[in-house]
C-alpha positions in Angstrom: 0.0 0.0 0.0 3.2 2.5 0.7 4.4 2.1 -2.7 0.8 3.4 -4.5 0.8 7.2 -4.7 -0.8 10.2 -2.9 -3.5 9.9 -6.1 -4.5 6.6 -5.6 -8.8 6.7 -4.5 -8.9 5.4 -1.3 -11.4 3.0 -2.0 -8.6 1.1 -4.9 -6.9 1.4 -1.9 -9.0 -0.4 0.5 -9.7 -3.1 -2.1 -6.3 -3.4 -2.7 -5.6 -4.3 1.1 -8.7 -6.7 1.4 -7.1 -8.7 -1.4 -3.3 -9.0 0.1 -5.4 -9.8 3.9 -7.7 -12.8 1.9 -4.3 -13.9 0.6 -2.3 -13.8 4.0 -5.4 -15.6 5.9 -5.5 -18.2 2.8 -1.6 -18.6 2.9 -1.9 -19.2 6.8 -4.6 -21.7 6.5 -2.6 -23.6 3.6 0.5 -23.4 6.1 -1.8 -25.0 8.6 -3.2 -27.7 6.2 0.5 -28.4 5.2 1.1 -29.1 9.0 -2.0 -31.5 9.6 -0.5 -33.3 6.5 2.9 -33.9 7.8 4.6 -31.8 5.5 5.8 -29.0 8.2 7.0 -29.9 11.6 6.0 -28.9 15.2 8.6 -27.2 15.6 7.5 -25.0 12.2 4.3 -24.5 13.7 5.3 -23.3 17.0 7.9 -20.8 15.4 4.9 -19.3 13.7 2.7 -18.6 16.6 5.0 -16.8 18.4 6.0 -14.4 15.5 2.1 -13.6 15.4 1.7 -13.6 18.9 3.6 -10.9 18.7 3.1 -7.6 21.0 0.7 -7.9 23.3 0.3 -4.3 24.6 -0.2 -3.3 20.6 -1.2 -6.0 18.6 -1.1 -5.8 15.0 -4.5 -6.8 14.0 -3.9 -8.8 11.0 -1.5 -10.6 12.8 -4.1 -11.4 15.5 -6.7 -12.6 12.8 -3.6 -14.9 11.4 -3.4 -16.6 14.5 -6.5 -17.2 15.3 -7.3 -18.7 12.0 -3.8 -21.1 12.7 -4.9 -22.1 16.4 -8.1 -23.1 14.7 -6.4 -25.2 12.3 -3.4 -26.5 14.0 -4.6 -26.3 17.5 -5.8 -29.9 18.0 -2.7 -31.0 16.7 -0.4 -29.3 18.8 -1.9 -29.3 22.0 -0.9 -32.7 23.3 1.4 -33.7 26.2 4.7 -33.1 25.4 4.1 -29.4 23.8 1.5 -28.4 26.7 3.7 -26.2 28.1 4.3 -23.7 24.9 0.0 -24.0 24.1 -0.7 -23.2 27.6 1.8 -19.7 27.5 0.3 -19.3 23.5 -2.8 -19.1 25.3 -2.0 -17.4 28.2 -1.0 -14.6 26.2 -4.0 -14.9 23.8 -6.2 -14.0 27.3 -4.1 -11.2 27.6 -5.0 -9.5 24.0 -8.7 -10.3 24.8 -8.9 -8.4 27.3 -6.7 -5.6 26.4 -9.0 -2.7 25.6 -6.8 -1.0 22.7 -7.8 -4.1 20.5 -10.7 -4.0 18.4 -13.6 -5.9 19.5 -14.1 -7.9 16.4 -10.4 -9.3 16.9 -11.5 -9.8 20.9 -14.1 -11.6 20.2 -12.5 -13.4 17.5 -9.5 -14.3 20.0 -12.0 -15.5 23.0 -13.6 -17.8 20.2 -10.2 -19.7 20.1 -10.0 -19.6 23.3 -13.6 -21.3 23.7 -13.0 -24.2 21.8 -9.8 -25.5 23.2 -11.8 -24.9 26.8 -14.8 -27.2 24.9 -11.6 -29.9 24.2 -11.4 -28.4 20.3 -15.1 -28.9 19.3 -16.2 -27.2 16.7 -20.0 -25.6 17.7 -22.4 -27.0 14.8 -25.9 -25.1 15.8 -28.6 -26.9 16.7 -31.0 -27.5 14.2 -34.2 -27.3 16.3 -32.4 -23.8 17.5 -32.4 -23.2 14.0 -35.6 -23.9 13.0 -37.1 -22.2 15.9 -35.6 -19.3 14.7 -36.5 -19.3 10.4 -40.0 -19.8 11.9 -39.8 -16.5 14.2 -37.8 -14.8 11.2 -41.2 -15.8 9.0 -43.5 -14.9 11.6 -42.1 -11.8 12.0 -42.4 -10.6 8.0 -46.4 -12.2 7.8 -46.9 -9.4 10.9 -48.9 -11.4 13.7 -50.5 -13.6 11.0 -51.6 -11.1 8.9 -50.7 -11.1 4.9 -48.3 -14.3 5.4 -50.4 -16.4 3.3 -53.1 -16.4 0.1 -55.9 -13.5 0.5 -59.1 -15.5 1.4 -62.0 -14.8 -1.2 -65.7 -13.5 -0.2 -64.2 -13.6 3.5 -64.8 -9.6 5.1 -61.6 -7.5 5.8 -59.9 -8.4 9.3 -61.3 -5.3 12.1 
């Protein structure tokens, strides 16, 4: 982004950013993917959460996002016996940025999320389909208006008071 010029519309700009992030958060899950495949080691993986664990009093934000997207990934993997030591620090210090105020929320939230599902033993949450049917009904009941206009106009019947 430094090297486009003063004349360059911010929102080419902007674009031009959410493109290289898609890449780096694409690139970090392949890295992950390469790791559950055996193709990178531990070690690899361990050298790569610290870099992006980076500062803690100033995270970088994309940097926060990349990690969170590898603990997802990698995070089952890794946190075994031997390496519990180094995932329980990683995550020591990922309890840290969540609650540091000067992050955004999004990245907060995003950060207490990993944090979540290695508390629920690396489970992803799949929602409940009777939760989710509950709420499609409520989403249609709400549109039709308390019954009114959600289905066909009756014929010969008089206007509702």
């Amino acid at each position: 982004l430094e090297a486009l010029g003063e004349d360059t519309p911010k929102e080419e700009k902007e674009l031009i950013r959410m493109r290289a992030k898609k890449r780096m958060l694409g690139n970090i899950r392949f890295i992950g993917e390469l790791y559950k495949q055996k193709m990178l080691t531990e070690k690899i993986m361990h050298e790569c959460l610290i870099k992006l664990l980076g500062d803690i009093e100033k995270p970088d934000e994309d940097e926060v996002e990349c990690l969170c997207e590898l603990m997802t990934t990698v995070g089952p993997l890794l946190d075994h016996a031997r390496a519990k030591g180094h995932v329980d620090e990683y995550f020591t210090r990922m309890k840290s940025m969540a609650h540091n105020e000067k992050l955004a929320i999004r990245m907060r939230f995003m950060l207490q999320e990993v944090i979540d599902l290695r508390r629920g033993g690396w489970k992803q949450r799949v929602a409940d389909p009777a939760v989710k049917m509950q709420q499609q009904q409520q989403a249609q009941m709400g549109k039709g208006g308390k019954g009114k206009g959600g289905g066909p106009p009756s014929r010969g019947a008089p206007p509702p008071a």
